[in-house]
N, C-alpha and C positions, 0 to 999 in steps of 0.2 A: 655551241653555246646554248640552245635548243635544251638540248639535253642535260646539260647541266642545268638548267632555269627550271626544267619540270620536275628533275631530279629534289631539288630542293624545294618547291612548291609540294612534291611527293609527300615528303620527309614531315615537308609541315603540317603537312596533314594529317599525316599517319600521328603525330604529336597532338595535333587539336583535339583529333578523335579522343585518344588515349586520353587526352585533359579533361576531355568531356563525360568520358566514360566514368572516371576517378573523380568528379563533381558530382554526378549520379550518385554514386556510389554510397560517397560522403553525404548526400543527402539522403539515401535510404536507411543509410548507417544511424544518423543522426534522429529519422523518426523510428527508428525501432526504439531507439534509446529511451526518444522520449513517449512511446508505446510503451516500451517497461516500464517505465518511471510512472506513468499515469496508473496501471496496472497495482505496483506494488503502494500508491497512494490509494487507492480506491480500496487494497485488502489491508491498508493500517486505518482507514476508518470503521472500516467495518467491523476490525477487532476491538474500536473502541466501541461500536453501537454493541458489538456482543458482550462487552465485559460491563457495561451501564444496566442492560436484563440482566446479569448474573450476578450486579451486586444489587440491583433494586429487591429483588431474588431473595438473597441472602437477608438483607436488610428486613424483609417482612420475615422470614425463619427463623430470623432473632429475636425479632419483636413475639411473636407467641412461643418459644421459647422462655423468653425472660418475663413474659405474664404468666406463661406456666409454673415461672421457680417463684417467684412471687407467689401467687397460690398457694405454692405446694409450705412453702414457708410460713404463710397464713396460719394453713389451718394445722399445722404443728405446733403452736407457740401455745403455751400454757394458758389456758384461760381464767384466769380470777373469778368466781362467781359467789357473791352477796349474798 
């Protein structure tokens, strides 16, 4: 009877461990995830701090641009003189 008793005291343990193991696990599993996840949130801000310089950017190359075509339009235009 001895043996039968440790036999499944064995059993259960070999079972705890493995439940334990597969808790672990699931918990490493889970902060990777949300290691990626923080990961890929940190480089979708970032491509919006990169694309605010690139259209702040743009936005002034347009502006002397379109004072240039203005200018240039200026001093093309016929001038009437008295």
């Amino acid at each position: 009877m001895a043996d039968s008793a440790a036999s499944v005291t064995g059993a259960g343990a070999i079972t705890g461990a493995a439940s334990s193991v597969d808790d672990i696990s699931s918990a490493l599993s889970s902060s990777s995830y949300m290691g990626q996840m923080d990961a890929i949130q940190a480089q979708m801000q970032q491509n919006q701090v990169d694309k605010a310089k690139r259209d702040a950017e743009n936005q002034r190359i347009n502006g002397i641009a379109d004072s240039a075509a203005q200018a240039g339009s200026a001093a093309s235009q016929v001038k009437i003189q008295y």
